[in-house]
VOGU-3710 file (C-alpha; in Angstrom, 3 decimals, decimal comma):
1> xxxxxxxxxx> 6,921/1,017/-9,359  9,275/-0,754/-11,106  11,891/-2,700/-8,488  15,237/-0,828/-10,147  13,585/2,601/-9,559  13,393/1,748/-5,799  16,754/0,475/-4,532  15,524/1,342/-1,103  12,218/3,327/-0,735  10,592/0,140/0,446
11> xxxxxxxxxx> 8,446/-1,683/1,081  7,054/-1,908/-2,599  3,865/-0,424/-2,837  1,032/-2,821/-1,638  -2,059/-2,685/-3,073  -4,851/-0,673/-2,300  -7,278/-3,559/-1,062  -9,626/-2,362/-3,993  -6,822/-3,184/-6,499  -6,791/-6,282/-4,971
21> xxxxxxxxxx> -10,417/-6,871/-4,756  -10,734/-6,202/-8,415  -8,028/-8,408/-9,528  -9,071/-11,239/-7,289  -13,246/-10,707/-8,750  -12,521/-10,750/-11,921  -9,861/-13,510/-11,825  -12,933/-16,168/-12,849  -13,171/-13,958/-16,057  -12,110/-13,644/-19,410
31> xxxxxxxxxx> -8,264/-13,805/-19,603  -8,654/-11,100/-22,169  -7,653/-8,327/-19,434  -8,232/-4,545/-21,861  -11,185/-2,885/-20,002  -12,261/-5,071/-17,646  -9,036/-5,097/-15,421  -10,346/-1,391/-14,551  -14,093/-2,236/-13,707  -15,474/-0,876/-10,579
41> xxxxxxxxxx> -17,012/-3,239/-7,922  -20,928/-2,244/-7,699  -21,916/-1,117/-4,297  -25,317/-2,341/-3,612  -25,722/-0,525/0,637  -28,782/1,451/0,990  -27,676/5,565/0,541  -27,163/7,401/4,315  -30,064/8,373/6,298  -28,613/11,694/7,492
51> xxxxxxxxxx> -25,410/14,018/6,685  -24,975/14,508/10,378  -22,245/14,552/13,146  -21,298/13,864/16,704  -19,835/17,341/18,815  -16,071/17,287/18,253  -14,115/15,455/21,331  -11,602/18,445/22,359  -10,630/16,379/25,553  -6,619/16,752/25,793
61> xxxxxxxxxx> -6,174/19,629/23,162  -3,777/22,100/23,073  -5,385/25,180/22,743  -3,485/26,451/19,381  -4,773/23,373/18,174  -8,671/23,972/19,662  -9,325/25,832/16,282  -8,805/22,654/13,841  -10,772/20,056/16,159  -14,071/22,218/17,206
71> xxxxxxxxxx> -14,387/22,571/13,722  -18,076/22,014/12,367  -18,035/19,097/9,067  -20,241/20,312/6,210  -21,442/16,920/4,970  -22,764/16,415/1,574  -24,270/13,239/-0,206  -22,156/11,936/-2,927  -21,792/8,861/-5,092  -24,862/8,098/-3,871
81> xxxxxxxxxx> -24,338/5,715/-0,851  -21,984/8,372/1,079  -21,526/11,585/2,493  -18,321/13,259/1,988  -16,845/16,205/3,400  -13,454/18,411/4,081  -11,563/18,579/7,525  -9,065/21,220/7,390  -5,668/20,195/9,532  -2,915/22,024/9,968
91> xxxxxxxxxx> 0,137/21,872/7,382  2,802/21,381/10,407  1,556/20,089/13,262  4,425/21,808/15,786  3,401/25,412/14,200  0,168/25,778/12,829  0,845/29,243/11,553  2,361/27,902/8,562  -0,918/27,643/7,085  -3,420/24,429/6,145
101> xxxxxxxxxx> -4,352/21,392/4,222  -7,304/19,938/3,630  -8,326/16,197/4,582  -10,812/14,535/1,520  -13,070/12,340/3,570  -15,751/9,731/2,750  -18,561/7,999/4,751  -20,705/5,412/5,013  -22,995/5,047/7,448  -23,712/2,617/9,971
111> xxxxxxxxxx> -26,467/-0,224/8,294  -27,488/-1,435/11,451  -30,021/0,183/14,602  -27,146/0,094/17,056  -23,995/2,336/16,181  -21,015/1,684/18,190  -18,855/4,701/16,151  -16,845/5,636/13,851  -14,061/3,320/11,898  -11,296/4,721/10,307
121> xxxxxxxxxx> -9,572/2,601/7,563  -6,425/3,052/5,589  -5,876/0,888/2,517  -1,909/0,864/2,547  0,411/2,490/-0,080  1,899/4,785/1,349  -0,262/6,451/-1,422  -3,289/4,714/-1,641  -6,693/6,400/-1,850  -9,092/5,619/1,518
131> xxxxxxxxxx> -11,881/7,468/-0,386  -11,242/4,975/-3,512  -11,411/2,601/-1,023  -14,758/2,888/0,797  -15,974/4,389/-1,895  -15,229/1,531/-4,992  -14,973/-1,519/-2,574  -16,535/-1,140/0,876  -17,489/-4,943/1,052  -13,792/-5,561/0,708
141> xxxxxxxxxx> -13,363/-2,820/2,891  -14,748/-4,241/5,852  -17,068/-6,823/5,826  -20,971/-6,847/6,311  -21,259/-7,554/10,038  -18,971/-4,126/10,455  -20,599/-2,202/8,101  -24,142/-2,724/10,062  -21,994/-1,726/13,629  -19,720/0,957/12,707
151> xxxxxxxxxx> -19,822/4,184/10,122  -16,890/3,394/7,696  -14,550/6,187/7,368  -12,360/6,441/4,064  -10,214/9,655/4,090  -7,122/10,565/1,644  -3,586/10,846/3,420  -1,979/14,694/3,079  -0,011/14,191/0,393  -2,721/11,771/-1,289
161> xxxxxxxxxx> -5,875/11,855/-4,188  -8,569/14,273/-3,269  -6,811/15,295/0,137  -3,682/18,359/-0,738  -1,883/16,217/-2,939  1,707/15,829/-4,030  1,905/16,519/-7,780  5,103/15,853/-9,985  4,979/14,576/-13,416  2,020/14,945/-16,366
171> xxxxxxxxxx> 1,130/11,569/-18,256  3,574/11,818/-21,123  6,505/12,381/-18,737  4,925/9,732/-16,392  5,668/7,196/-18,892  9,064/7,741/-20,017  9,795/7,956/-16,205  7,619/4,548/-15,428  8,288/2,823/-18,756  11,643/3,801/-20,176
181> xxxxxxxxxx> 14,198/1,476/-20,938  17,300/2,368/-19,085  20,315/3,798/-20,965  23,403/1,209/-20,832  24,086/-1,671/-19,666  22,482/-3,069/-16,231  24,421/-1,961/-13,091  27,032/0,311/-15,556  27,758/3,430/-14,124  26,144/5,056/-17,669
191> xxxxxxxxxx> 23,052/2,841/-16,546  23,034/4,312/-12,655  23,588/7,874/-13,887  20,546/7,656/-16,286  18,279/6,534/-13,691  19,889/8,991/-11,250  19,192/11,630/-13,360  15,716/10,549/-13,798  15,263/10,263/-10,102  16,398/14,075/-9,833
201> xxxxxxxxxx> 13,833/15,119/-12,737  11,443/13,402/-10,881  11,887/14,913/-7,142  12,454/18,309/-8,982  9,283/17,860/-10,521  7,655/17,183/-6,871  8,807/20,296/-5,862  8,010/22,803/-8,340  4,473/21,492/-8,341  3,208/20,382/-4,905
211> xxxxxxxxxx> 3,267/24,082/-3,137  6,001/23,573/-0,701  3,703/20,376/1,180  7,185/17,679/0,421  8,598/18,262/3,605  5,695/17,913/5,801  4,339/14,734/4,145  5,324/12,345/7,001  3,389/9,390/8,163  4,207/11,016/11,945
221> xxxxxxxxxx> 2,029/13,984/10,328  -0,285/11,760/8,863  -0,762/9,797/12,335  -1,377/13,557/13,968  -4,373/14,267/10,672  -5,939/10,990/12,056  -6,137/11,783/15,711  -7,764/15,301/14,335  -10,381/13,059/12,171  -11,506/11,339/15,334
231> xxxxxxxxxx> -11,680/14,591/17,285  -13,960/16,031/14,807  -15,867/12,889/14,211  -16,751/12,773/17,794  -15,263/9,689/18,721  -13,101/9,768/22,439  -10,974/6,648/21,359  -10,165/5,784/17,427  -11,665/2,451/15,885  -9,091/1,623/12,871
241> xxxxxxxxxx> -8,356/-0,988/10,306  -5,304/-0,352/8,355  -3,871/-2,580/6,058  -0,017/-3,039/4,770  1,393/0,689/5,377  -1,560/1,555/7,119  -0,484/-0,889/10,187  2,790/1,558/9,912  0,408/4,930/10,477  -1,758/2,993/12,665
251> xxxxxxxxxx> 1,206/1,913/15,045  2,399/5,423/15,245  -1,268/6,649/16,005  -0,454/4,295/18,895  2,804/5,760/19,931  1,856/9,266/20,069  -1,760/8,752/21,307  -1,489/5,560/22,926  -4,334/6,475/25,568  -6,811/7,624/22,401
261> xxxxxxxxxx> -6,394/4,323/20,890  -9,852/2,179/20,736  -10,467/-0,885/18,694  -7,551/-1,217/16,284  -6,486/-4,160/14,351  -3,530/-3,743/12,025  -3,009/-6,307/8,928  -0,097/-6,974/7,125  2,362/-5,667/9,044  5,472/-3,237/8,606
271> xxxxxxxxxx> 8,260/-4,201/11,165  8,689/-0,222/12,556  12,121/-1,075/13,742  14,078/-2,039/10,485  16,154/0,200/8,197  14,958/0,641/4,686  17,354/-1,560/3,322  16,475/-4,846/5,490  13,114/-3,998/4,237  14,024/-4,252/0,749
281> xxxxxxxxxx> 15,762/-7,128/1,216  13,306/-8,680/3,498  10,356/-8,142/0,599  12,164/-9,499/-2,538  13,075/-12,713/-0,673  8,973/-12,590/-0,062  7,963/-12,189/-3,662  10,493/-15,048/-4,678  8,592/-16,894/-2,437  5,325/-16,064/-3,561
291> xxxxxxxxxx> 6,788/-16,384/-7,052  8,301/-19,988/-6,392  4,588/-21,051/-4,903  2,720/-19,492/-8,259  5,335/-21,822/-10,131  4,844/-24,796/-7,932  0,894/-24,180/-8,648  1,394/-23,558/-12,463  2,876/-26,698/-13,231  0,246/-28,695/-11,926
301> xxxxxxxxxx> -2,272/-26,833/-14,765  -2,767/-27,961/-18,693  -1,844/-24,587/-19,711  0,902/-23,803/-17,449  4,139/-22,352/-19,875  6,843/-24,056/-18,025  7,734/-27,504/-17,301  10,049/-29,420/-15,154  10,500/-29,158/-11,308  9,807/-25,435/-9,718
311> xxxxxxxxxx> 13,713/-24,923/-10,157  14,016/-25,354/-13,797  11,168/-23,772/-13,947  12,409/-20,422/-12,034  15,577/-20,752/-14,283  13,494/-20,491/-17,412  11,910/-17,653/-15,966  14,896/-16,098/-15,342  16,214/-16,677/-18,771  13,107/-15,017/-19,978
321> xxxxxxxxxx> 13,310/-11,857/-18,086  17,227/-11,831/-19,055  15,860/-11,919/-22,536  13,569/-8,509/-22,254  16,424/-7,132/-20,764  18,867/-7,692/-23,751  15,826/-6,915/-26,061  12,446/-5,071/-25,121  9,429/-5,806/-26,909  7,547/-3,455/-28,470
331> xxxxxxxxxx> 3,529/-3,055/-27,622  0,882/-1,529/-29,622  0,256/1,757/-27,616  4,595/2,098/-28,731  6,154/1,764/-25,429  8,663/-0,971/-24,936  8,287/-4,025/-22,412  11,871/-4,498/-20,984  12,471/-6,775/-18,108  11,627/-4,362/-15,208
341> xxxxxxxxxx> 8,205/-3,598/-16,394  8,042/-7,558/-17,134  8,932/-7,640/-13,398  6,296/-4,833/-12,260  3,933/-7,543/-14,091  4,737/-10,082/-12,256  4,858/-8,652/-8,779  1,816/-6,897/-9,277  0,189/-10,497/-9,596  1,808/-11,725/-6,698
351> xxxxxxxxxx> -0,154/-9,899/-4,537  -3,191/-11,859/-4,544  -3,723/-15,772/-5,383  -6,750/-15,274/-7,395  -4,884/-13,448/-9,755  -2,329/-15,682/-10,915  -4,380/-16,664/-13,989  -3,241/-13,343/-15,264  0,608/-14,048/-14,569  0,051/-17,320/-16,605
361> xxxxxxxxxx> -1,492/-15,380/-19,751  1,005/-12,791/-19,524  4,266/-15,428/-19,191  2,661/-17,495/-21,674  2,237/-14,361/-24,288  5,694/-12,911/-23,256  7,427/-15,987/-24,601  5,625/-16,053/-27,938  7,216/-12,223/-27,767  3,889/-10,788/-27,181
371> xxxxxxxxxx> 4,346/-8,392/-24,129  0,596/-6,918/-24,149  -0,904/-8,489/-21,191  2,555/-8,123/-18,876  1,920/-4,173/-19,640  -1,515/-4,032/-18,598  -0,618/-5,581/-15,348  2,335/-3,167/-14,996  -0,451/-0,431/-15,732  -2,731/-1,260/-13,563
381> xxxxxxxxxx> 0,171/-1,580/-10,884  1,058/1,605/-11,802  -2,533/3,084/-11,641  -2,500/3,909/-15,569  -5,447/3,590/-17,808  -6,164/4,839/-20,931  -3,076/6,823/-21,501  -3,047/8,774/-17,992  -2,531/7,908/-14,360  -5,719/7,506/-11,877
391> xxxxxxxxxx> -4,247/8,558/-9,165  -1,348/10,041/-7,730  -0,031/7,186/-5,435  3,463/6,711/-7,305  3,968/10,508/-5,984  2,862/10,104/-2,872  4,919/6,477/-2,384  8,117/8,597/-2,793  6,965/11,339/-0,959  6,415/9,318/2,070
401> xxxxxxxxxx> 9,272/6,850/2,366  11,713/9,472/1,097  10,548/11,601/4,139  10,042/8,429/6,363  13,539/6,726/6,176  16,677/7,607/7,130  19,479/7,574/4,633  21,894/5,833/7,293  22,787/2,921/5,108  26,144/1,812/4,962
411> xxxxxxxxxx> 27,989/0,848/1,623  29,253/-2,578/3,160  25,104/-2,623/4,372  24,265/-2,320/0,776  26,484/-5,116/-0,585  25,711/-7,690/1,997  21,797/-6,705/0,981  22,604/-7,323/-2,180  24,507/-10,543/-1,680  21,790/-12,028/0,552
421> xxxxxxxxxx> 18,888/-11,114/-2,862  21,112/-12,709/-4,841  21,536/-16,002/-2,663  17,490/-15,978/-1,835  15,977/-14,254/-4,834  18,269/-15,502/-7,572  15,008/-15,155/-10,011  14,205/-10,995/-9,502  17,796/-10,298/-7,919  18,779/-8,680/-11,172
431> xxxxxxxxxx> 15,863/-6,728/-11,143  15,438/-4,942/-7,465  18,403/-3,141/-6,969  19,350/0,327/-8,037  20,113/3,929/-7,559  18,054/5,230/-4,245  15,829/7,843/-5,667  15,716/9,606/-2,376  19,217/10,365/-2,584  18,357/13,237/-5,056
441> xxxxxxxxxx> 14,966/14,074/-2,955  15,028/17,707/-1,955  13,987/17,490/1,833  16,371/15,309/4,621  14,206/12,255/5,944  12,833/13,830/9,445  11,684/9,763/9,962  13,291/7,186/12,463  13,554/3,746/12,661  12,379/2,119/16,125
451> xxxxxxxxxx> 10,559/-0,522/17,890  7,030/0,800/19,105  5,890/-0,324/21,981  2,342/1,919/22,285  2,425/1,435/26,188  -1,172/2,179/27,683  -2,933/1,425/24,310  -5,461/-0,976/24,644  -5,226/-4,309/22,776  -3,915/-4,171/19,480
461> xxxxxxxxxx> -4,499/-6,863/16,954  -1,965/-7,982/14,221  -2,642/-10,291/11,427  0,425/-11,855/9,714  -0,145/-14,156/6,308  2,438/-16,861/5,981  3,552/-16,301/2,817  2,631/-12,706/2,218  5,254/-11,425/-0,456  4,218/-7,444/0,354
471> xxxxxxxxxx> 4,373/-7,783/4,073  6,552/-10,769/4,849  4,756/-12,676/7,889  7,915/-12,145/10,311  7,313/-8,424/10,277  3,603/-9,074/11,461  5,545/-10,969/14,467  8,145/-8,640/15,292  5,374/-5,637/15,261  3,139/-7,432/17,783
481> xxxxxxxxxx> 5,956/-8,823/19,673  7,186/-4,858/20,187  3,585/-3,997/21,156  2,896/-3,584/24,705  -0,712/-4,606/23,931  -0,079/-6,579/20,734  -1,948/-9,753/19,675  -0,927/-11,751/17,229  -3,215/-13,729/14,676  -1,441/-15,945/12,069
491> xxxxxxxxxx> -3,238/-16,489/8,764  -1,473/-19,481/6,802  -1,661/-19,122/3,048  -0,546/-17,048/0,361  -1,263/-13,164/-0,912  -1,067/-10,076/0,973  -3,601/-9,268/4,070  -5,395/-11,819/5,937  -9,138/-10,069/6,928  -12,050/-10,699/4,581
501> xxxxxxxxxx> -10,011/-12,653/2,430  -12,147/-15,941/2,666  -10,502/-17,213/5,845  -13,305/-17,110/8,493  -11,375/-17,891/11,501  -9,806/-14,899/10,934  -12,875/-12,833/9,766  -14,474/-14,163/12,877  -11,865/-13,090/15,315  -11,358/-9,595/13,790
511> xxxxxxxxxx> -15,357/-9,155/13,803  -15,581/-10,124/17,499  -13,187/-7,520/18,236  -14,664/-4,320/16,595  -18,375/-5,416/17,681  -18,272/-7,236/21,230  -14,089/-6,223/22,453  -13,332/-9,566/22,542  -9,786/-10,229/22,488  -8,759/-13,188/20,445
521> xxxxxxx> -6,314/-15,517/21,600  -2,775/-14,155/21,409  -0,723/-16,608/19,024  -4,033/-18,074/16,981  -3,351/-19,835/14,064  -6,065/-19,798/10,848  -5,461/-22,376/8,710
//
């Protein structure tokens, strides 16, 4: 999502970790990204044993509620290596009588002789697919050693994919909404009413097509659809992995269920506590930093486009993206490359280290005026392939954060946000702020803002990456400082997420956890 489409509906979307995955596999690979950026990750587990399930757990439930978790799963075999089936959950969780949704979920089971249970993961987003997830990249998923202890759970958010799903724009309109180069000048008021009117098309869109779900896609509701998922798994306590956003659903799993909560490790952490505009603020500072260390590594390479120290370096940069701005480039599929799709390019390489070959081709084209590659790694930001959109996580990404935030924000707020990018994110300043697009959304935000503290959930294990420009590290500290049971564990390097990512002190700790309930040490460091 481009950065001036999101003035505050933070934090950008992160990843799902089989985006990631894919980028980082195939970063070895020819630099020639068309087709292979989209390549699926073969699975290679053995295909389920049984389609089978444990009795619901009821224990605690409110007996208008007794109807959604004694319900029986119908599991069926598909893709293969997984069963897959539909939980049906209520569309409002305080009056079930407003009718239902329906939960897409995906499984894979256990490897190994001993099963310790079921393990829910969420990939982030808000908006990303879990079924894509398990289902495309289980080995990035979880690793091995889990995947032999636990059955993997995948399951779409309400709102999300396969699951009810919020549904806006078609393809066409996608584009010109995604893609389209801004009327007027940058920050004019013709330029903010042209992107405020395409905000409004946009949410107006949402709401004539999603059957009257926009108000009840919460991540509080969400949280509630998860605790139903381990009632009708048959797990008493929920196992759970989420990454980026999904620490945020995970957390408030916590706070509402805090005595239901299992094995639960939460990576790349959302600070619960802050408004939507210190996250926005918070998160471009990040990617400058992430950008200034991809410069600081590209000059030390033969084919690196920029010279100099990293400062004359980020000025050229700058000058480059001020250049698309006064004058978008023109691809061969017809749209235009202007300097906030240029900057959707580059943040979606960010993201992960073992992609920033691609930002080098793509910086190194977009000089010579050739904007192909910086559009294919807008698209596959942007879930776009072959003229249409994958998946519906843009839609869902609003859906969420629009409900999820409170529009509280201050005008003097705004400006001293604004000041502070400029002073610490010169480069992409330019490029992050604009109209909020949940100012036209048709539902009030029914979110809040506040430290969660989860008191009487069992340990609770956060992983913070140093330089993580999705999920800046300090929000990984302030969310297990807040915990009442929060453990911190500090991966230092760059990208976003910290488990399976080649770090084994981490992997190791995290492992331990889920298969034995060891605790790590609160405070250790991975280098």
């Amino acid at each position: 999502m481009n950065p001036t489409r999101t003035r505050r509906s933070a934090p950008r979307r992160p990843f799902a970790r089989r985006a990631v995955a894919i980028i980082a596999g195939l970063a070895t690979a020819s630099l020639a990204l068309s087709g292979c950026l989209y390549s699926m990750i073969p699975d290679t587990t053995a295909a389920p044993s049984a389609t089978t399930s444990l009795a619901p757990d009821t224990t605690g439930i409110a007996a208008d509620l007794l109807p959604y978790y004694e319900q029986t799963l119908t599991w069926t075999s598909c893709n293969g290596t997984f069963d897959c089936t539909t939980v049906r959950a209520p569309l409002d969780w305080t009056d079930p009588s407003k009718g239902d949704i329906s939960l897409a979920v995906i499984r894979h089971r256990a490897t190994g002789s001993t099963v310790l249970g079921s393990l829910l993961t969420n990939p982030g987003g808000p908006g990303a697919s879990g079924i894509a997830l398990v289902r495309d990249s289980l080995s990035f998923a979880v690793g091995n050693a889990l995947q032999q202890k636990y059955d993997v759970i995948g399951f779409d958010p309400r709102g999300v994919g396969e699951s009810t799903a919020v549904r806006c724009l078609d393809s066409s309109a996608m584009d010109k909404y995604l893609y389209g180069i801004p009327q007027g000048t940058r920050g004019s008021a013709d330029w903010t009413a042209g992107l405020l009117a395409a905000h409004k098309n946009f949410a107006d869109a949402c709401e004539a097509n999603s059957d009257g779900i926009l108000p009840y896609i919460t991540t509080d509701n969400s949280a509630r659809d998860m605790d139903l998922l381990r009632g009708v798994l048959g797990d008493p306590k929920l196992n759970y992995l989420g990454y980026s956003y999904g620490t945020f659903l995970g957390a408030t799993y916590a706070k509402l269920f805090p005595e239901r909560v299992g094995r639960m490790v939460l990576d790349g952490a959302l600070d619960p506590s802050i408004s939507s505009t210190d996250v926005s603020t918070i998160q471009a500072i990040g990617f400058e930093s992430a950008l200034r260390a991809y410069m600081a590594d590209c000059l030390t390479t033969s084919n690196c486009p920029f010279s100099g120290s990293v400062d004359e370096a980020m000025t050229d940069l700058g000058t480059l993206l001020a250049s698309y701005d006064r004058t978008p480039v023109a691809t061969s599929d017809g749209r235009m490359v202007g300097a906030d799709t240029l900057t959707t390019a580059i943040v979606a390489a960010l993201y992960s280290q073992d992609s920033w070959p691609y930002l080098t081709t793509a910086l190194s084209d977009a000089l010579q005026g050739n904007a192909e590659v910086a559009l294919q790694l807008a698209d596959f930001y942007n879930s776009r392939e072959n003229g249409a959109y994958t998946d519906n996580s843009t839609e869902a990404f609003r859906a969420y954060n629009c409900m999820d935030y409170p529009r509280d924000t201050t005008q003097a707020e705004k400006d001293a946000s604004d000041a502070k990018i400029a002073a610490e994110a010169p480069t992409i300043a330019p490029y992050w702020s604009g109209p909020d697009p949940c100012d036209v959304w048709p539902y009030q935000p029914t979110g809040v803002r506040e430290k969660i503290t989860a008191d009487g959930a069992a340990p609770i294990v956060v992983i913070g990456t140093t330089n993580d420009p999705a999920t800046p590290y300090e929000w990984s500290v302030a969310l297990a400082d807040q915990l009442s049971s929060g453990v911190l564990i500090t991966r230092v390097g760059e990208g976003h997420t910290g488990y399976n990512k080649g770090n084994s002190c981490v992997d190791s700790a995290v492992e331990s956890y889920f298969i034995d309930g060891t605790v790590p040490q609160n405070g250790l460091r991975c280098e």
